[in-house]
C-alpha positions in Angstrom: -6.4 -52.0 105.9 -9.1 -49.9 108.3 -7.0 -48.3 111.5 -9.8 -46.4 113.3 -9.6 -43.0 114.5 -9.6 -42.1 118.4 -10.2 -38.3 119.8 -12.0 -36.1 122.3 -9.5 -37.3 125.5 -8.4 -35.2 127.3 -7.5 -34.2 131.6 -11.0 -34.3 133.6 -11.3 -34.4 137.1 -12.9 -36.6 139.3 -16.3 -36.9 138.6 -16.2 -35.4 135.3 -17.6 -35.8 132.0 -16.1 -36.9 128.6 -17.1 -38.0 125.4 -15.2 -40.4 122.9 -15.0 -40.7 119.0 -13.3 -43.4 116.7 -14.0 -42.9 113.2 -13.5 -45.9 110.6 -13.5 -46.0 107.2 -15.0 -48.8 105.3 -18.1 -49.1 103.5 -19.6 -51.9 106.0 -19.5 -50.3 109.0 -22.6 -50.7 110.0 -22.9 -54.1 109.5 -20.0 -54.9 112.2 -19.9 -54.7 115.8 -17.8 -52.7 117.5 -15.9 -52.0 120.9 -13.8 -49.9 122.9 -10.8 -51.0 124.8 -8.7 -49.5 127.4 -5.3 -49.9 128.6 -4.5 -48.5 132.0 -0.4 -47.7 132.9 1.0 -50.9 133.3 -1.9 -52.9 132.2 -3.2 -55.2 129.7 -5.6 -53.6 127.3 -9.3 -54.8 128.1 -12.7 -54.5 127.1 -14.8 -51.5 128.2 -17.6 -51.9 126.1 -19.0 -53.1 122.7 -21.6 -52.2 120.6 -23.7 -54.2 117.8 -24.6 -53.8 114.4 -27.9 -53.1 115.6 -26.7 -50.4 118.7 -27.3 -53.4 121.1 -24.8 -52.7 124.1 -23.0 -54.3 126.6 -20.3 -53.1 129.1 -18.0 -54.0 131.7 -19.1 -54.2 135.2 -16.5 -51.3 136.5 -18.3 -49.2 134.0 -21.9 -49.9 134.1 -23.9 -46.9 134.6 -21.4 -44.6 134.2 -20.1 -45.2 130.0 -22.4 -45.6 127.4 -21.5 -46.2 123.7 -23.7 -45.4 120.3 -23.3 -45.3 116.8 -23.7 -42.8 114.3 -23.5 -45.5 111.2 -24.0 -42.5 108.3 -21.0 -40.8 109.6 -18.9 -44.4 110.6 -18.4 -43.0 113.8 -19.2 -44.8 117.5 -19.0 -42.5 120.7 -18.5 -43.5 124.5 -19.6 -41.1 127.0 -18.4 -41.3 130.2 -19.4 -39.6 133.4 -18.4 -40.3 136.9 -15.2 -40.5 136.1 -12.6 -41.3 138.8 -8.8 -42.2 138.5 -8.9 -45.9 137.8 -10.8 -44.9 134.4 -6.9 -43.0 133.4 -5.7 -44.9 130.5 -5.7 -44.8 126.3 -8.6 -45.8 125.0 -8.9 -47.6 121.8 -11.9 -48.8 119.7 -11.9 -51.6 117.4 -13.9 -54.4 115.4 -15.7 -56.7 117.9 -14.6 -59.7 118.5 -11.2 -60.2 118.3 -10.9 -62.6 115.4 -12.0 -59.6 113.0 -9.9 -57.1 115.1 -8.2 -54.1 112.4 -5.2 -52.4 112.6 -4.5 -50.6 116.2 -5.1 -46.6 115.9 -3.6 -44.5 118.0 -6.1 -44.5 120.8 -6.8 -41.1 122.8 -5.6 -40.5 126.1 -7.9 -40.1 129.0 -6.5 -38.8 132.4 -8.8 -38.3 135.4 -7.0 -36.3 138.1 -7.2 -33.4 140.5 
């Protein structure tokens, strides 16, 4: 069973920059659409962006402009930078097959905390 790999969270201030990783094994990765995922403190965990097979993207409205995910398919790897940043973007973020029907194993997700 595939359980991606979340890193590069970290503290950032308002305003600030950071870029996401989530690595995933699998010799078909680049044939499936991916996603990232968020879950705020005391919050469901939602959709923040997804990503095709073909590095078509689509985001949520709160981040549009702001986060933009890619796909490095020789290294199984998709990113999300984000800039802008402000406190309602604190939360773990996760990444994940897209859509949920053909969702793996949870990682651990990586932390982001936008404070000053």
């Amino acid at each position: 069973q595939v359980q991606p790999v979340e890193s590069g969270g970290g503290l950032v201030q308002p305003g600030g920059s950071l870029r996401l990783a989530c690595a995933a094994s699998g010799k078909s990765f680049s044939d499936y659409a991916m996603a990232w995922y968020r879950q705020g403190p005391g919050k469901q965990r939602v959709l923040v962006a997804t990503i095709t097979s073909d590095g078509s993207t689509d985001y949520q409205d709160s981040v549009k402009g702001r986060f933009t995910t890619s796909r490095d398919n020789a290294k199984n790897t998709v990113y999300l930078q984000m800039n802008s940043l402000n406190v309602e973007d604190t939360a773990v973020y996760y990444c994940n097959r897209y859509p949920a029907p053909f969702w793996w194993s949870w990682g651990q997700g990586t932390q982001v905390t936008v404070s000053s």
